[in-house]
Short mmCIF file of the C-alpha atoms (twelve columns), coordinates in Angstrom:
data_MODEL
# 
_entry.id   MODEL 
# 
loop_
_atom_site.group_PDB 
_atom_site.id 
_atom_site.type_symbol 
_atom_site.label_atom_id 
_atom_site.label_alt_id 
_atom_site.label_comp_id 
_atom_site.label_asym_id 
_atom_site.label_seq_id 
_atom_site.Cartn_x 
_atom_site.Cartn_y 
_atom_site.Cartn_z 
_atom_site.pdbx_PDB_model_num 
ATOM 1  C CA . UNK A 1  -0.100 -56.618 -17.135 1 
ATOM 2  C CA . UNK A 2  1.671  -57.016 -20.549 1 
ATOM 3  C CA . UNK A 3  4.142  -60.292 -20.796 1 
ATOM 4  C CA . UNK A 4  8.060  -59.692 -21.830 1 
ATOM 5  C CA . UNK A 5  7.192  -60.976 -25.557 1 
ATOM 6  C CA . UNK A 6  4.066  -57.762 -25.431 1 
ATOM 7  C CA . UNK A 7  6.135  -54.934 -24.174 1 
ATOM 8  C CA . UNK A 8  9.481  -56.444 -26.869 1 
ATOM 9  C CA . UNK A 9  6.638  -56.325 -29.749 1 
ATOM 10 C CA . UNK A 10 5.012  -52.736 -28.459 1 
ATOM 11 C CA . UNK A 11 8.256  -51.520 -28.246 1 
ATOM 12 C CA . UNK A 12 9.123  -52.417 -31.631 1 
ATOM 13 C CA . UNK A 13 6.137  -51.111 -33.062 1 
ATOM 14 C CA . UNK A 14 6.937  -47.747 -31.547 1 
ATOM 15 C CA . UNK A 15 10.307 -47.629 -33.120 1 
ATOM 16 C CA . UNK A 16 9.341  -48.336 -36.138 1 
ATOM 17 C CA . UNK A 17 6.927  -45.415 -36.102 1 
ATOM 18 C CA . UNK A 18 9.503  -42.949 -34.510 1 
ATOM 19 C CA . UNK A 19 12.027 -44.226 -37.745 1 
ATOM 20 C CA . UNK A 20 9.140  -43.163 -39.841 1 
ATOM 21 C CA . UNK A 21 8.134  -39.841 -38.174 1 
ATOM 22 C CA . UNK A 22 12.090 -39.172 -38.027 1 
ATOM 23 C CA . UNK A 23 12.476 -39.262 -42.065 1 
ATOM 24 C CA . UNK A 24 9.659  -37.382 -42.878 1 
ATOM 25 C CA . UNK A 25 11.438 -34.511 -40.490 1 
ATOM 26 C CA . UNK A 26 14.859 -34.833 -42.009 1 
ATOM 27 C CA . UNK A 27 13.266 -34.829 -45.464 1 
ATOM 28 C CA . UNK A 28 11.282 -31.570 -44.037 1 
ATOM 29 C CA . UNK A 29 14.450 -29.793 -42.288 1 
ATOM 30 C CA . UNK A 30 16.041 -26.810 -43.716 1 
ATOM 31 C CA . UNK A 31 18.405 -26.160 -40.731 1 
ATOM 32 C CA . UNK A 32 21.774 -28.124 -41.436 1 
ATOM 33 C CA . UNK A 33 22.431 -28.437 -37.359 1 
ATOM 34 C CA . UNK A 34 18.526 -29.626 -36.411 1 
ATOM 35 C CA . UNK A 35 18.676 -32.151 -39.688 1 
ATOM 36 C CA . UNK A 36 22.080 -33.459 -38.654 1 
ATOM 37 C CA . UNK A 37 20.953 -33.957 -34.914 1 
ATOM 38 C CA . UNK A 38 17.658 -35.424 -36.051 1 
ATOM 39 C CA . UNK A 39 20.352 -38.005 -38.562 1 
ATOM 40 C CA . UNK A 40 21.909 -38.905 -35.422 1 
ATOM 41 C CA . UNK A 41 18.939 -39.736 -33.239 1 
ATOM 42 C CA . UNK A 42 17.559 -41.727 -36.294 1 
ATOM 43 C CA . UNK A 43 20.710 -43.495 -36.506 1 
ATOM 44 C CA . UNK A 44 20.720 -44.371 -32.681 1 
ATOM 45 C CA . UNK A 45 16.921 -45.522 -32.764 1 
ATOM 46 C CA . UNK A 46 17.430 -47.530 -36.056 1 
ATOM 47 C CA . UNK A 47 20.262 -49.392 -34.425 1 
ATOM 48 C CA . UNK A 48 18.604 -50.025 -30.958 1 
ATOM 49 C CA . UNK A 49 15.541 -51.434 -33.361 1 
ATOM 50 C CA . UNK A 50 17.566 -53.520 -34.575 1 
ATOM 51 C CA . UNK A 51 19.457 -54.672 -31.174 1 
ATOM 52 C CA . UNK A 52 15.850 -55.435 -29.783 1 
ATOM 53 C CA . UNK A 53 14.708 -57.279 -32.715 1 
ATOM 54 C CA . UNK A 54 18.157 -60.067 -32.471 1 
ATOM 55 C CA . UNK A 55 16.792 -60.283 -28.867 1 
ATOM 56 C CA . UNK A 56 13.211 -60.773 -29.861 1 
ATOM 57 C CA . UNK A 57 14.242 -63.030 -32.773 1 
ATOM 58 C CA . UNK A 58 16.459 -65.229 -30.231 1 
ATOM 59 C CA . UNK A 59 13.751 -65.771 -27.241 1 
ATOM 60 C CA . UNK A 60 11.372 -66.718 -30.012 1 
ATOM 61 C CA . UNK A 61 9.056  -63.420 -30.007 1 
ATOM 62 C CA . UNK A 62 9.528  -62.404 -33.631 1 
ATOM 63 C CA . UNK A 63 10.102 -64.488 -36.549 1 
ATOM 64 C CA . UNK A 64 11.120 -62.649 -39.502 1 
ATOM 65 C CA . UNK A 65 9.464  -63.591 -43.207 1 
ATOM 66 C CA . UNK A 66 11.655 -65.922 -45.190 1 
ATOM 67 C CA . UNK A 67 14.291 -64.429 -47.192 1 
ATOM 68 C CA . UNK A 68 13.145 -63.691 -51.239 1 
ATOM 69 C CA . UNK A 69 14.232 -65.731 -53.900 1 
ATOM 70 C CA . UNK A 70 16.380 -64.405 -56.389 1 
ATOM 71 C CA . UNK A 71 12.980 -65.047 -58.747 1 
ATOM 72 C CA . UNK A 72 11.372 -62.845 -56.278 1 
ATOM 73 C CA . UNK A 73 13.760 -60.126 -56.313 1 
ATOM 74 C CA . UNK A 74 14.078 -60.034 -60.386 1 
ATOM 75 C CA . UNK A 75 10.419 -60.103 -60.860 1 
ATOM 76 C CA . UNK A 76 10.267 -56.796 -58.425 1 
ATOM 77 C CA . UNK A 77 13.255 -55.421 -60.281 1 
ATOM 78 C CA . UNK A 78 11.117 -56.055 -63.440 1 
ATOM 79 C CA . UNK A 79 8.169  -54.447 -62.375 1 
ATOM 80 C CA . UNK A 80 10.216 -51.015 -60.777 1 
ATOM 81 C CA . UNK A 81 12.081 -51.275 -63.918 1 
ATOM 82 C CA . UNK A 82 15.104 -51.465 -62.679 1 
ATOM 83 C CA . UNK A 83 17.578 -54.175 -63.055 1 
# 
């Protein structure tokens, strides 16, 4: 039987992979109706995934990487060649 922190983390995995399954339809759609519904759903999933994660972060279950320095995010800048 999977503990509360398992099933939080399993869930989030399989949000994460619906997110990515969802953009690669939208990208794909041609009919305006089925692309805007699929938009929608996307939008509700992404901001349950994000709902769950505050939770997860709270009780301790997910710890998120440390923010980048503003080194960090130059030097990627640099190398995308961007600025």
């Amino acid at each position: 039987m999977l503990n509360e922190k398992a099933l939080v983390n399993d869930a989030l995995s399989m949000i994460n992979s619906s997110l990515t399954n969802y953009a690669n339809a939208i990208a794909q759609c041609t009919n305006a109706q089925l692309r805007s519904t699929l938009q929608q759903i996307r939008n509700s999933d992404e901001q349950f995934q994000y709902d769950l994660y505050k939770i997860a972060e709270q009780k301790g279950y997910y710890k998120a990487a440390k923010p980048a320095s503003p080194q960090d995010i130059q030097q990627v800048k640099t190398d995308l060649g961007t600025f």
